[in-house]
Structure formats: C-alpha cells, structure tokens
PDB file of N, CA, C, O and CB in Angstrom:
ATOM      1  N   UNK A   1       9.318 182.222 241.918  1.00  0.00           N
ATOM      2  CA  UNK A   1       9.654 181.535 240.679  1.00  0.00           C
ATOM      3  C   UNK A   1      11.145 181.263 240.676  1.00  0.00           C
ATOM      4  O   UNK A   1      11.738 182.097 241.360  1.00  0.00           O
ATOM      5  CB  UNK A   1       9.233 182.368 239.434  1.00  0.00           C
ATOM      6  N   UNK A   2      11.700 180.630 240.288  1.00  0.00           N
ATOM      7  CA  UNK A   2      12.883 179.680 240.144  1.00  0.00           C
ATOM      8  C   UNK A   2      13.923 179.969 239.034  1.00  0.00           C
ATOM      9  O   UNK A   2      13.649 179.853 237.840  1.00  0.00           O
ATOM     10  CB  UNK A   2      12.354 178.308 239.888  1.00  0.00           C
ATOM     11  N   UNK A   3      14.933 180.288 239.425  1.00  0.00           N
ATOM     12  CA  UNK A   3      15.595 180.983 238.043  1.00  0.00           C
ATOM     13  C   UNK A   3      16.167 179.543 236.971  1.00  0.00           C
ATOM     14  O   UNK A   3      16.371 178.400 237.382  1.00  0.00           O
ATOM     15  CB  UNK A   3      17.257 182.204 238.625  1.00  0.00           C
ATOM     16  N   UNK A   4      16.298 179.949 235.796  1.00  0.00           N
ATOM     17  CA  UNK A   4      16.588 178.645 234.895  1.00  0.00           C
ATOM     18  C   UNK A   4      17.714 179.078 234.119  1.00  0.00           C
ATOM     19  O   UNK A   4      17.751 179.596 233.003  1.00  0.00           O
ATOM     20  CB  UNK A   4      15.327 178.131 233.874  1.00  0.00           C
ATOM     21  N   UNK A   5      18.978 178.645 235.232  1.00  0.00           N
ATOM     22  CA  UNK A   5      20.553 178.562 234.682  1.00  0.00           C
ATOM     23  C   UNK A   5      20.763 178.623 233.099  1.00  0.00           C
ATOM     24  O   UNK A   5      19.613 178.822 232.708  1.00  0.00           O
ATOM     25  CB  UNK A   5      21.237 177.097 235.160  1.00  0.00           C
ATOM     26  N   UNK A   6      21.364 178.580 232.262  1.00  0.00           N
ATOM     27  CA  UNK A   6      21.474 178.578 230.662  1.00  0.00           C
ATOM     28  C   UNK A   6      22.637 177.872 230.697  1.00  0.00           C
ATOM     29  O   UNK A   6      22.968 177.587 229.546  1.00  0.00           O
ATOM     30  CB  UNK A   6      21.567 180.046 229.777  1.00  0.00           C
ATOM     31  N   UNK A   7      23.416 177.456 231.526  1.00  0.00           N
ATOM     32  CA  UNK A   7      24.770 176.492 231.567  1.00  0.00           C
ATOM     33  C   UNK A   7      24.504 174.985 232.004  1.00  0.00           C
ATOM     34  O   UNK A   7      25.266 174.021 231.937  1.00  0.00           O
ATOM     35  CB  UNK A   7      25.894 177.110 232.692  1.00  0.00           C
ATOM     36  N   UNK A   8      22.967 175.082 232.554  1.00  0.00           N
ATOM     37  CA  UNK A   8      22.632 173.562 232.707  1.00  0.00           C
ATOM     38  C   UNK A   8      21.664 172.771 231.620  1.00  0.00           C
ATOM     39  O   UNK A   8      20.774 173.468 231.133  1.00  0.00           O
ATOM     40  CB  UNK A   8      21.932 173.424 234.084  1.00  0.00           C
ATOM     41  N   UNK A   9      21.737 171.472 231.212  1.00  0.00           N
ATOM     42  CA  UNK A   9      20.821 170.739 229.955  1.00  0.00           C
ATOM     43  C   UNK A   9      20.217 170.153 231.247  1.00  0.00           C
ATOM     44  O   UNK A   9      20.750 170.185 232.356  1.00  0.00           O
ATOM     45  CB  UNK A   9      21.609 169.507 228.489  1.00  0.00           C
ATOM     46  N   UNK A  10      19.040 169.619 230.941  1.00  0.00           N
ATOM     47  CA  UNK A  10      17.576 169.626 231.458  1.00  0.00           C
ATOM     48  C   UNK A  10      16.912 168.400 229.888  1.00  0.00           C
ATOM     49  O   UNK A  10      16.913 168.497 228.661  1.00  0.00           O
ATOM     50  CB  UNK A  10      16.741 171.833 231.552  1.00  0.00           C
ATOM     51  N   UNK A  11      16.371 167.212 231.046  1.00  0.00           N
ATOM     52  CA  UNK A  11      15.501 166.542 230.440  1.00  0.00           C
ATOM     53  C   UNK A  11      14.128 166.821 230.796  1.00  0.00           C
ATOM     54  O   UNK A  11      13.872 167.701 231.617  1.00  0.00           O
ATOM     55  CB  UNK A  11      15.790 165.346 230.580  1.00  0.00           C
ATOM     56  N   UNK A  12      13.522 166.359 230.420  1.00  0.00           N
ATOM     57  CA  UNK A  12      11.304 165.944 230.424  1.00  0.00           C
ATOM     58  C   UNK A  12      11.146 165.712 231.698  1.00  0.00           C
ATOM     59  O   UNK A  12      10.032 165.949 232.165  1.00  0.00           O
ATOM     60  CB  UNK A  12      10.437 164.186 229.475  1.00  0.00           C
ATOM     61  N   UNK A  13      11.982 165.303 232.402  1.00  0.00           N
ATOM     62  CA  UNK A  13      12.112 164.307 233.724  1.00  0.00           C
ATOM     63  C   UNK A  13      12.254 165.696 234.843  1.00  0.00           C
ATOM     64  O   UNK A  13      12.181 165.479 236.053  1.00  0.00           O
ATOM     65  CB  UNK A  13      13.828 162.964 233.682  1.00  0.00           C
ATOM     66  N   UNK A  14      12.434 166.928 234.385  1.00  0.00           N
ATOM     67  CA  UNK A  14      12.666 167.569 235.135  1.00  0.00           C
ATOM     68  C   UNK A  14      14.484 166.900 235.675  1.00  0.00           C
ATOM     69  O   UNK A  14      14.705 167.026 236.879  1.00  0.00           O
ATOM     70  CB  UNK A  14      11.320 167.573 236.038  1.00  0.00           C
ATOM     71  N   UNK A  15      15.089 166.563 235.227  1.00  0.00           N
ATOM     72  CA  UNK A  15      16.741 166.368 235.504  1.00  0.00           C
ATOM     73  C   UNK A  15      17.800 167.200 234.985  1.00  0.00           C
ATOM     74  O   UNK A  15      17.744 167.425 233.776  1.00  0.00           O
ATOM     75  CB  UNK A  15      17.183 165.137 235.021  1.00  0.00           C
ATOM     76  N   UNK A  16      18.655 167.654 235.572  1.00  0.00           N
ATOM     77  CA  UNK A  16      19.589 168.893 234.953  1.00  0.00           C
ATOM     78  C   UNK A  16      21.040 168.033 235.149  1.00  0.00           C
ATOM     79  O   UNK A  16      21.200 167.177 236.020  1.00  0.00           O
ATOM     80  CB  UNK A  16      19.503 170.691 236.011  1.00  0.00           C
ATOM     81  N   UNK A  17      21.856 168.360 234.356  1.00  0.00           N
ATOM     82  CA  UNK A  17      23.174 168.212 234.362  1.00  0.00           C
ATOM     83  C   UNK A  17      24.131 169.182 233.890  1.00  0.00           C
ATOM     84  O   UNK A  17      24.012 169.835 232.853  1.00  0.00           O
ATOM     85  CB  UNK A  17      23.368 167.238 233.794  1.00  0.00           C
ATOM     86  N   UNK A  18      25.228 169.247 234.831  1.00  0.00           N
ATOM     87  CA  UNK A  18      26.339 170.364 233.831  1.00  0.00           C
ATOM     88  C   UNK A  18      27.697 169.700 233.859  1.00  0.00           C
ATOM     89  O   UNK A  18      28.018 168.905 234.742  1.00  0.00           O
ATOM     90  CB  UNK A  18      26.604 172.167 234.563  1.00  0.00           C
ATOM     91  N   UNK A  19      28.461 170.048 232.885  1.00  0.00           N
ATOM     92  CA  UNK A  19      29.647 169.418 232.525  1.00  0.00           C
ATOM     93  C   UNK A  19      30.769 170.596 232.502  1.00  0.00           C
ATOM     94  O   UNK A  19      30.555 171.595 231.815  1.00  0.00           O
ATOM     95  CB  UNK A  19      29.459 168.643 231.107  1.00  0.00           C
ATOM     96  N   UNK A  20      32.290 170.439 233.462  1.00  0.00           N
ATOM     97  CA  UNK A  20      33.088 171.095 233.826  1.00  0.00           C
ATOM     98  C   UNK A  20      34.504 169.802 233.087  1.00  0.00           C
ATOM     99  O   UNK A  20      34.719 168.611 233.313  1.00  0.00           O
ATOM    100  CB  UNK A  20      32.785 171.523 235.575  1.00  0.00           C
ATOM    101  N   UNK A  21      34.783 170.228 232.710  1.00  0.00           N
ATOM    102  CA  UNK A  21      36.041 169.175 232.220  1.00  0.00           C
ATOM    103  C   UNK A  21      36.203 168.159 231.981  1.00  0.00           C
ATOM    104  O   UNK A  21      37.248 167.514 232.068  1.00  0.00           O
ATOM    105  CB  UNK A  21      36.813 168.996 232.716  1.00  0.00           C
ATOM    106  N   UNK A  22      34.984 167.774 231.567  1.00  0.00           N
ATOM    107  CA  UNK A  22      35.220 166.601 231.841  1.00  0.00           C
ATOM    108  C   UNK A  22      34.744 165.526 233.263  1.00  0.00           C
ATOM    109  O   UNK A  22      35.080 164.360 233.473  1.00  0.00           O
ATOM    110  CB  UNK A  22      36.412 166.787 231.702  1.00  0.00           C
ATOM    111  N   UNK A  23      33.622 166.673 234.293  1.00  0.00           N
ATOM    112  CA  UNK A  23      33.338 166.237 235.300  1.00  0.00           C
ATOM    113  C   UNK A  23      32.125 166.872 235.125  1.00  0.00           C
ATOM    114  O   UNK A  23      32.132 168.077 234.874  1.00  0.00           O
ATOM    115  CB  UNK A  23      34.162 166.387 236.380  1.00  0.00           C
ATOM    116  N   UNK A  24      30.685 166.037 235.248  1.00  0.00           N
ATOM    117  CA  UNK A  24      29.427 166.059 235.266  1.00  0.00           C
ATOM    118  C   UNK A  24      28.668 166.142 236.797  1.00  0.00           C
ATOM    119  O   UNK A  24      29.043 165.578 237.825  1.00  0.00           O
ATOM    120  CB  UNK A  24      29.104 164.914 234.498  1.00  0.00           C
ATOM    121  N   UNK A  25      27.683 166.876 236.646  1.00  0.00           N
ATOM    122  CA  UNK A  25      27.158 167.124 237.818  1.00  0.00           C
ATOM    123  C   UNK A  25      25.928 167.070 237.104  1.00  0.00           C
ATOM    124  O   UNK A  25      25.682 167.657 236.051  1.00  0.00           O
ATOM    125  CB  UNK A  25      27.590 168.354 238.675  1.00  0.00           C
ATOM    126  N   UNK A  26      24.592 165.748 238.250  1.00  0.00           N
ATOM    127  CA  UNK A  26      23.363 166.134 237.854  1.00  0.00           C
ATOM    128  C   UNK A  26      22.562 166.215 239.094  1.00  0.00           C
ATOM    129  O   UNK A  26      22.784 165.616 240.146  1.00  0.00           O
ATOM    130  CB  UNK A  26      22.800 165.236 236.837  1.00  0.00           C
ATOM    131  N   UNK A  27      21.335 167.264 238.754  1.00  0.00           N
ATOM    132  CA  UNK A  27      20.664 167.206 239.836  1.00  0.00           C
ATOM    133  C   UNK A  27      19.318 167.189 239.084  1.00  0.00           C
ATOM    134  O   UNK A  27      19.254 167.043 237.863  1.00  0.00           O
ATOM    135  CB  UNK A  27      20.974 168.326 240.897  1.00  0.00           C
ATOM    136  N   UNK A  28      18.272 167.342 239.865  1.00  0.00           N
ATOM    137  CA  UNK A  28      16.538 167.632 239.600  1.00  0.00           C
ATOM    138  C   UNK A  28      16.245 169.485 240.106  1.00  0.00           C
ATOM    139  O   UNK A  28      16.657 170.270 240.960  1.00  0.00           O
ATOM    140  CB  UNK A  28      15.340 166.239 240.998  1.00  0.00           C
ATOM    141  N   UNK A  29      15.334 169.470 239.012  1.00  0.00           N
ATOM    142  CA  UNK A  29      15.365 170.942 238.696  1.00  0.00           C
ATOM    143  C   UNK A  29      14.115 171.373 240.349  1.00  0.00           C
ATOM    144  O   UNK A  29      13.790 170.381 241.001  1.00  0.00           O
ATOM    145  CB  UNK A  29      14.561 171.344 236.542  1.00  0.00           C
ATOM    146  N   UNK A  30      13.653 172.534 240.758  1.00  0.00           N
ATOM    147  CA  UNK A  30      13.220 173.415 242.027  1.00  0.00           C
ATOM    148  C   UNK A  30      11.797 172.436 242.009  1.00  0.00           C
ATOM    149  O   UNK A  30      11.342 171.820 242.973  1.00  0.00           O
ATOM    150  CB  UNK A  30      13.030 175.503 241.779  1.00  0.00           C
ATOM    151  N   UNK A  31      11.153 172.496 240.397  1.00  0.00           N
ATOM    152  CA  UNK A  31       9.817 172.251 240.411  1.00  0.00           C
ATOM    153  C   UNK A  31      10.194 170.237 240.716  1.00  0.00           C
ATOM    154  O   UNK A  31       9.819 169.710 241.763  1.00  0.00           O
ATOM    155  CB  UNK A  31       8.883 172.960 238.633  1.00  0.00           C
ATOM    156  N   UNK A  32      10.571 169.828 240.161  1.00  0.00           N
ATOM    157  CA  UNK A  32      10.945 168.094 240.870  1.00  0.00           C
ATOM    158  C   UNK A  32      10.995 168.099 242.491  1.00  0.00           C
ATOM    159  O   UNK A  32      10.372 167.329 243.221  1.00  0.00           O
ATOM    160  CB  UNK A  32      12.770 167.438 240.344  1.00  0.00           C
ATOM    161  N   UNK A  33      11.933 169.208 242.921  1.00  0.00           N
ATOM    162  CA  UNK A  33      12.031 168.977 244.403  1.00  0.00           C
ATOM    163  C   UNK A  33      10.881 169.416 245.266  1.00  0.00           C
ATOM    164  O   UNK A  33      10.845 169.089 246.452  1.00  0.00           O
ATOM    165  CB  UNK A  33      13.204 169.652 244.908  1.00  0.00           C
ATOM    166  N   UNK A  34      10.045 170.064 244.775  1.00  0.00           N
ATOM    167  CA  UNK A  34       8.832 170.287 245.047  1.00  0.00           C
ATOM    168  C   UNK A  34       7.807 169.412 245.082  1.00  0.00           C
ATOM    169  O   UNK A  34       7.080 169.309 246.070  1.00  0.00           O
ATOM    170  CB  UNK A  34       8.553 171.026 244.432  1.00  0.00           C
ATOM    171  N   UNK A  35       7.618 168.478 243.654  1.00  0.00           N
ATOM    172  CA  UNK A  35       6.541 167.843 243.637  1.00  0.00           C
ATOM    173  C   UNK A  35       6.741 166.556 244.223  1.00  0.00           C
ATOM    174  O   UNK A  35       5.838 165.723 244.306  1.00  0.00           O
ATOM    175  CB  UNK A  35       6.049 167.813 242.429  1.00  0.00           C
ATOM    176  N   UNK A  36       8.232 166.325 244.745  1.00  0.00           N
ATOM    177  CA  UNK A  36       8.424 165.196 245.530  1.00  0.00           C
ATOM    178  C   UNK A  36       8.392 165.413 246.965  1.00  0.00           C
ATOM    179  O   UNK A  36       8.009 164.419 247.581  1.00  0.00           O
ATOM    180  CB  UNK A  36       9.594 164.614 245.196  1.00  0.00           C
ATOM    181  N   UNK A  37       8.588 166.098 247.448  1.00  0.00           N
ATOM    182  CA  UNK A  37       8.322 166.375 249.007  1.00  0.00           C
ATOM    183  C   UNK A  37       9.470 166.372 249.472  1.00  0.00           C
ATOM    184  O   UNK A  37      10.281 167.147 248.966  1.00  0.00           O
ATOM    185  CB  UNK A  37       7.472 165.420 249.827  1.00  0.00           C
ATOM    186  N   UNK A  38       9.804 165.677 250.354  1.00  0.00           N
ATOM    187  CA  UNK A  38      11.067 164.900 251.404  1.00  0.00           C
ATOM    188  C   UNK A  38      11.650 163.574 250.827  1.00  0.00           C
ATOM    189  O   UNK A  38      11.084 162.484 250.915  1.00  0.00           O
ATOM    190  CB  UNK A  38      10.398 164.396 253.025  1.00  0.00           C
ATOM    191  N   UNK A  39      12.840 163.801 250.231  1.00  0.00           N
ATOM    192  CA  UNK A  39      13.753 162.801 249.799  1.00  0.00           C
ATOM    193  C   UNK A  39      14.495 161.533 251.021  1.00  0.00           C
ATOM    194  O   UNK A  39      15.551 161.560 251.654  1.00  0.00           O
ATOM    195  CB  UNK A  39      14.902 163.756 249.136  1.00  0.00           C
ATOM    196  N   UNK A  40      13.576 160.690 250.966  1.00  0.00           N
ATOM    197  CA  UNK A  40      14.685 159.855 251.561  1.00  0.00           C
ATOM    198  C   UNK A  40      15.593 158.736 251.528  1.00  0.00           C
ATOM    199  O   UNK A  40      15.700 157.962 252.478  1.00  0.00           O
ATOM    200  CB  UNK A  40      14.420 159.650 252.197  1.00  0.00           C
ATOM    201  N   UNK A  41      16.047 158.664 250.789  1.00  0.00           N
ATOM    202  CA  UNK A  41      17.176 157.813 249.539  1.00  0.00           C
ATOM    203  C   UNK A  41      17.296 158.416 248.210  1.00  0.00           C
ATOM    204  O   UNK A  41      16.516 158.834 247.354  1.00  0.00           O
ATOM    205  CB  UNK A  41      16.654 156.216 249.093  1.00  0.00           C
ATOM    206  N   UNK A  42      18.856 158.278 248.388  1.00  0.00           N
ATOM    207  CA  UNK A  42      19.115 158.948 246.710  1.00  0.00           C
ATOM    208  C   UNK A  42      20.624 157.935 246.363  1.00  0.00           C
ATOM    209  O   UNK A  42      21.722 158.035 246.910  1.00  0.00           O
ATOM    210  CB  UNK A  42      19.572 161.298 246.686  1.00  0.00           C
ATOM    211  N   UNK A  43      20.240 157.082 245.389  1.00  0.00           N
ATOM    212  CA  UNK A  43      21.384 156.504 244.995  1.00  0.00           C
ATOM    213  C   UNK A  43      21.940 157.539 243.254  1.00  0.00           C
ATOM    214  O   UNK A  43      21.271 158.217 242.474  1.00  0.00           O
ATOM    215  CB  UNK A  43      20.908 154.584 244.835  1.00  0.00           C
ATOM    216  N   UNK A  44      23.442 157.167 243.289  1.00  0.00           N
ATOM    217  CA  UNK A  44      24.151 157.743 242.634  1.00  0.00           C
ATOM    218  C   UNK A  44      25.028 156.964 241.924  1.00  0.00           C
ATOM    219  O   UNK A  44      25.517 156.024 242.551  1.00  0.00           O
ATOM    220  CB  UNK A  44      24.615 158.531 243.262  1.00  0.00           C
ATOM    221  N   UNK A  45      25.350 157.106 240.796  1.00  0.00           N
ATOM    222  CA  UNK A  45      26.847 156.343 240.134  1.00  0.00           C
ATOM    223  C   UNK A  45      27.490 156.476 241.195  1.00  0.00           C
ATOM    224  O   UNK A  45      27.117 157.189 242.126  1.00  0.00           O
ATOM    225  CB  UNK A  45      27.769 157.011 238.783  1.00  0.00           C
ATOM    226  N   UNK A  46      28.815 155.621 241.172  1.00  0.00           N
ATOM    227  CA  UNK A  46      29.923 155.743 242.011  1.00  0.00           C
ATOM    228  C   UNK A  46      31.285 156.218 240.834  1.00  0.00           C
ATOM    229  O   UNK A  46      31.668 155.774 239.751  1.00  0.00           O
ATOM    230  CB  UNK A  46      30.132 154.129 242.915  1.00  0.00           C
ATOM    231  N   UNK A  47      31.724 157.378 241.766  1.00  0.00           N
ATOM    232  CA  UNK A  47      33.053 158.263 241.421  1.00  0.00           C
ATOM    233  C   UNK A  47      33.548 157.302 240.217  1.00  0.00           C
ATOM    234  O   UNK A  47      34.176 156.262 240.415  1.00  0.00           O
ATOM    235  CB  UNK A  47      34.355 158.451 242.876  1.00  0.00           C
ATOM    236  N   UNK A  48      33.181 157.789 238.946  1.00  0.00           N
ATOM    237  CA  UNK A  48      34.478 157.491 237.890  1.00  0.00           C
ATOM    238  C   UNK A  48      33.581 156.018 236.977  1.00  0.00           C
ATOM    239  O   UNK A  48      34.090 155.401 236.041  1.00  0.00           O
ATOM    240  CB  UNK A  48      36.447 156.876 239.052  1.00  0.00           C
ATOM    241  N   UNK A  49      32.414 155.785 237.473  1.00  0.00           N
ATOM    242  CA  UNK A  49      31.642 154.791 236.754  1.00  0.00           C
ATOM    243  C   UNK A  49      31.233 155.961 235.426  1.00  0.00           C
ATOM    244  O   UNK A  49      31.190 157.190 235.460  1.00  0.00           O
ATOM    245  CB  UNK A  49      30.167 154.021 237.826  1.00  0.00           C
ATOM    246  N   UNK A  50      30.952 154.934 234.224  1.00  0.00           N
ATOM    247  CA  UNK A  50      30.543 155.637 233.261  1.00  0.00           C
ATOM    248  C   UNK A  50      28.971 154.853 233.356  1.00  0.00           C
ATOM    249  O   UNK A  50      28.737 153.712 233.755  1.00  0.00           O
ATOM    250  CB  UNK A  50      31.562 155.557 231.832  1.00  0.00           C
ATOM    251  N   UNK A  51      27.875 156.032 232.771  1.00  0.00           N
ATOM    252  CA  UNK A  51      26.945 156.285 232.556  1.00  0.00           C
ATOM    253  C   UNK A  51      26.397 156.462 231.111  1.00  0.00           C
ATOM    254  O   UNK A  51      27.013 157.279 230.426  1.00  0.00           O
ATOM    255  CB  UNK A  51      26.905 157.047 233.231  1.00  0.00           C
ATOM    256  N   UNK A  52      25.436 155.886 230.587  1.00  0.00           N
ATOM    257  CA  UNK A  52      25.413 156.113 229.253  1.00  0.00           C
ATOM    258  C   UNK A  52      23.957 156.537 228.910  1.00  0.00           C
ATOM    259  O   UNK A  52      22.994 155.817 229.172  1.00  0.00           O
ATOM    260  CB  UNK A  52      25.901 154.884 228.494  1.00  0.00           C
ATOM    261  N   UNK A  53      23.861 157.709 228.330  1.00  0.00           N
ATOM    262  CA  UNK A  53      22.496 158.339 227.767  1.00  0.00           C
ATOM    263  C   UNK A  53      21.314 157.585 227.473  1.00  0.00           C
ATOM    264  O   UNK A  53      21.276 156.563 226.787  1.00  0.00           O
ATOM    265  CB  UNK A  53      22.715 158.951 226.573  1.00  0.00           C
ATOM    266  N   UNK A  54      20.354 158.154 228.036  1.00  0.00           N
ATOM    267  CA  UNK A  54      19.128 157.166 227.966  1.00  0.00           C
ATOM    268  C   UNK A  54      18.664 156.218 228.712  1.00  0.00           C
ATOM    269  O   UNK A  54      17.496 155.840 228.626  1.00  0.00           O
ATOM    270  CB  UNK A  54      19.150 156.565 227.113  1.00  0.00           C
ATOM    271  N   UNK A  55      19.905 155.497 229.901  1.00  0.00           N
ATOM    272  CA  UNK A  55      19.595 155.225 230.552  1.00  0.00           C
ATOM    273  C   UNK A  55      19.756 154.838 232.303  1.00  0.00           C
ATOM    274  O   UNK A  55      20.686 155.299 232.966  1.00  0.00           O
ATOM    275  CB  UNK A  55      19.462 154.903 229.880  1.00  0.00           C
ATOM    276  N   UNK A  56      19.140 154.310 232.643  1.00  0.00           N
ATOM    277  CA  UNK A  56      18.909 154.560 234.257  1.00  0.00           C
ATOM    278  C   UNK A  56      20.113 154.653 234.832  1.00  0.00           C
ATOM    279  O   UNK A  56      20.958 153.858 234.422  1.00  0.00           O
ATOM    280  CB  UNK A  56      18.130 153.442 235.050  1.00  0.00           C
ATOM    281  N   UNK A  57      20.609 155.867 236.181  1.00  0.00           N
ATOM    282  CA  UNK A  57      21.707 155.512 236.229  1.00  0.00           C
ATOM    283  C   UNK A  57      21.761 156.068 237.754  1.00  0.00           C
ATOM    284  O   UNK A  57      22.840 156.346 238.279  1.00  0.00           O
ATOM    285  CB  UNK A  57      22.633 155.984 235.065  1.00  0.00           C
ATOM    286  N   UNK A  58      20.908 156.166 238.216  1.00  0.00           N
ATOM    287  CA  UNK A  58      20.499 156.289 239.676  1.00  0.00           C
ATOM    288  C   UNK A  58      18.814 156.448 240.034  1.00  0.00           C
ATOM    289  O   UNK A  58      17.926 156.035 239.288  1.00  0.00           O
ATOM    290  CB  UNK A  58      21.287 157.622 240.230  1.00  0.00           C
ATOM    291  N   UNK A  59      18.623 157.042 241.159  1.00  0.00           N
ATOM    292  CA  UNK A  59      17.157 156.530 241.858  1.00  0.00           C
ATOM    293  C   UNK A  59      16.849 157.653 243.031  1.00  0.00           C
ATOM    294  O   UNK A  59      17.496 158.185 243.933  1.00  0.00           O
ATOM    295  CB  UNK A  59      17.298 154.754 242.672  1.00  0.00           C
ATOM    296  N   UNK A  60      15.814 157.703 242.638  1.00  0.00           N
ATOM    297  CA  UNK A  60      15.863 158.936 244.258  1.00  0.00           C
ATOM    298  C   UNK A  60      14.253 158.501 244.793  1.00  0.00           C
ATOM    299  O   UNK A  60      13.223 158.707 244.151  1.00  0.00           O
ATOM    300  CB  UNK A  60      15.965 161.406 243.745  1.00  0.00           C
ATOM    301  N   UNK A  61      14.355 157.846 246.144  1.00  0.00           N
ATOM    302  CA  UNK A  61      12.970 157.346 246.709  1.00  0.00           C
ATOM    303  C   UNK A  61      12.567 158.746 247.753  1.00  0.00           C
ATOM    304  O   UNK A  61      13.423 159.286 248.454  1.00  0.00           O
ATOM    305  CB  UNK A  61      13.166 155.595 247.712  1.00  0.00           C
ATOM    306  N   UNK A  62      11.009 159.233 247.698  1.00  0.00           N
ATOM    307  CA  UNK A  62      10.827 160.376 248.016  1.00  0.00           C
ATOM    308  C   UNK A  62       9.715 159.668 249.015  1.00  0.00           C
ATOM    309  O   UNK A  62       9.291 158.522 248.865  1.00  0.00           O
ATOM    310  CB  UNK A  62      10.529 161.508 246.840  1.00  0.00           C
ATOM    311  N   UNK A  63       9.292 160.673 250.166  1.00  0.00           N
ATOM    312  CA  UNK A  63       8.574 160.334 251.126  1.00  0.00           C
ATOM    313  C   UNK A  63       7.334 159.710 250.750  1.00  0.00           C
ATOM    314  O   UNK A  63       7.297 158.484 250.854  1.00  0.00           O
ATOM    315  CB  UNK A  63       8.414 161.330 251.858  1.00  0.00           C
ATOM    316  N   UNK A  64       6.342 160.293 250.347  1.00  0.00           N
ATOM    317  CA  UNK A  64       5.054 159.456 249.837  1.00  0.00           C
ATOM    318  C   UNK A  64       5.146 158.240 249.306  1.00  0.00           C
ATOM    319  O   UNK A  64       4.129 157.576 249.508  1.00  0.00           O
ATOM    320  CB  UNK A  64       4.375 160.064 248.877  1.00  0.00           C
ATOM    321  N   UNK A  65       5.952 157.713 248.722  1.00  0.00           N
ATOM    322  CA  UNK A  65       6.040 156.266 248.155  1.00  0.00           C
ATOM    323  C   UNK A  65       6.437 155.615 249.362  1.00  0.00           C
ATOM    324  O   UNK A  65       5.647 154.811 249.858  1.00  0.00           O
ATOM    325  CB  UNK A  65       7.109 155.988 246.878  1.00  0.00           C
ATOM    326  N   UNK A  66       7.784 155.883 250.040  1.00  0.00           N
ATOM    327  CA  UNK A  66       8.359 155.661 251.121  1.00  0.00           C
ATOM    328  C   UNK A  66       7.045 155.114 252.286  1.00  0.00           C
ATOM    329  O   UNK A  66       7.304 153.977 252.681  1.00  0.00           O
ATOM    330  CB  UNK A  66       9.202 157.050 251.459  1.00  0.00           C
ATOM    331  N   UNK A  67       6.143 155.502 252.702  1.00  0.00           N
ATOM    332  CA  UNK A  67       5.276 155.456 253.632  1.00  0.00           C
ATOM    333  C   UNK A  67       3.997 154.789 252.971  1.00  0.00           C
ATOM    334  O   UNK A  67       2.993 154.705 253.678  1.00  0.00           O
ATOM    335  CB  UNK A  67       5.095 156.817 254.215  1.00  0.00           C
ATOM    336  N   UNK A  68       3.960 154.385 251.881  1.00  0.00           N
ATOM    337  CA  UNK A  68       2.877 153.549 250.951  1.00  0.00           C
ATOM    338  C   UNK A  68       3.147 152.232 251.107  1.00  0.00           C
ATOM    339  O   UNK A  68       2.364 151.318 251.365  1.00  0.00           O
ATOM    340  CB  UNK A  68       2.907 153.835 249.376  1.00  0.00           C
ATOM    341  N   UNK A  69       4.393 152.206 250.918  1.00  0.00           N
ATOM    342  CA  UNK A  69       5.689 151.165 250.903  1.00  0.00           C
ATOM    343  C   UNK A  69       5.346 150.485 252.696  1.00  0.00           C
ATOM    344  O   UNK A  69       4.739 149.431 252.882  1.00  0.00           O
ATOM    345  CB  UNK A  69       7.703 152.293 250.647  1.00  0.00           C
ATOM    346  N   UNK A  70       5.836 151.277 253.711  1.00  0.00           N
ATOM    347  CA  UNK A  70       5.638 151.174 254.969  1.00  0.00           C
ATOM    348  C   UNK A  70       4.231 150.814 255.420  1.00  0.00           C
ATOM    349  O   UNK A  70       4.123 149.999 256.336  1.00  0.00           O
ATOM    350  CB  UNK A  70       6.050 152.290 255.485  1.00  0.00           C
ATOM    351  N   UNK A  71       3.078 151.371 254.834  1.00  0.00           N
ATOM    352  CA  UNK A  71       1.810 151.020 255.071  1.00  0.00           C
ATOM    353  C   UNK A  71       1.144 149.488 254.704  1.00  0.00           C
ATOM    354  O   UNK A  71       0.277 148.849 255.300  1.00  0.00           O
ATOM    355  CB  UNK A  71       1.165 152.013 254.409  1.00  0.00           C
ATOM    356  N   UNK A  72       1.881 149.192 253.533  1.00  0.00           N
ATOM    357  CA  UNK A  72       1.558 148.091 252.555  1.00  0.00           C
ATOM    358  C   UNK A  72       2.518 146.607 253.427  1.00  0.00           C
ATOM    359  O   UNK A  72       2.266 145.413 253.264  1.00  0.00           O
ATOM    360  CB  UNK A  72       2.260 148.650 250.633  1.00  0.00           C
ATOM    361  N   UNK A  73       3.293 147.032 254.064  1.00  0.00           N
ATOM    362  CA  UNK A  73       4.106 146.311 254.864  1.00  0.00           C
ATOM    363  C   UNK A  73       3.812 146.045 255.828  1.00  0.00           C
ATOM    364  O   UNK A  73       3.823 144.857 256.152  1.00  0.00           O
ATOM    365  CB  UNK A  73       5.008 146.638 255.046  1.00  0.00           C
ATOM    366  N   UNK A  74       3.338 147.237 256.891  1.00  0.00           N
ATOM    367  CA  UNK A  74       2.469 146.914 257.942  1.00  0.00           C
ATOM    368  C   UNK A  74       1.215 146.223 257.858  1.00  0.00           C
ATOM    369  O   UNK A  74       0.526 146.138 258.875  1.00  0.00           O
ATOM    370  CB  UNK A  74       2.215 147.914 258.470  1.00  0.00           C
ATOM    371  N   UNK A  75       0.850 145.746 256.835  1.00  0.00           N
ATOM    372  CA  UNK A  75      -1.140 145.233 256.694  1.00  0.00           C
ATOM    373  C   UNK A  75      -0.307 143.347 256.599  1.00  0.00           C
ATOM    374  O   UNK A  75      -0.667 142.586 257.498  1.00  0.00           O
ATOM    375  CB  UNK A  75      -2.594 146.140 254.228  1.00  0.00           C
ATOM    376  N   UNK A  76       0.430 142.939 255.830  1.00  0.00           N
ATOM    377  CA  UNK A  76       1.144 141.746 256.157  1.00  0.00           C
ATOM    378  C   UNK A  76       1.098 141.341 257.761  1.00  0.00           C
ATOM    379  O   UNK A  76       1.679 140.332 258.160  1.00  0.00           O
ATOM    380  CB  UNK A  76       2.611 141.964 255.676  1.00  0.00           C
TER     381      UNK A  76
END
C-alpha cells in the first residue's frame, strides 16, 4: 500500500501537486502509475509558463493507447 503525503493536494484524476515558494511540482499519484502501465510521452508546461486551474496543461500518453494507436495505423 502506498503512503499518502499530507503536504501534497490531489485531484479525482488521481494528480498531486505541491507548492514550495512559489515553485509547483505535479505528479500522478502510485495507483495512476499503476493503472497506466509504461509511460511513453509525457508533455509538460515549459519552465515559468503559467497554468491556470481547471484546465489542461499537459498530457501523458501511456503504452496501451500507444500500441492501439500503432495497430490502427498498421491496418491502413
């Protein structure tokens, strides 16, 4: 079982973020990295872009879609 920090906020989405000065850090909580498998693309804001609550502000493509994607491509 997975310990659950008390210094990090956590959405529905299974997404965590913590805030140091003014400098934010987010990640996806043990059970997300689990039910996605093997990550292979993860886009991110870039250093010093602002981000605004609620909405989209990066992307993380995980293996199973990845190879659905590849399958659906190969039948073309």
């Amino acid at each position: 079982m997975s310990s659950i920090p008390n210094e990090l906020s956590y959405t529905k989405e299974h997404e965590w973020v913590s805030a140091d000065n003014m400098v934010y850090t987010m990640g996806i909580t043990d059970y997300a990295q689990a039910a996605l498998g093997d990550i292979v693309y993860v886009q991110l804001p870039k250093v010093g872009e602002k981000v605004v609550a609620e909405k989209v502000c990066g992307e993380v493509d995980q293996q199973k879609a990845f190879q659905k994607f590849l399958h659906r491509f190969q039948e073309l």
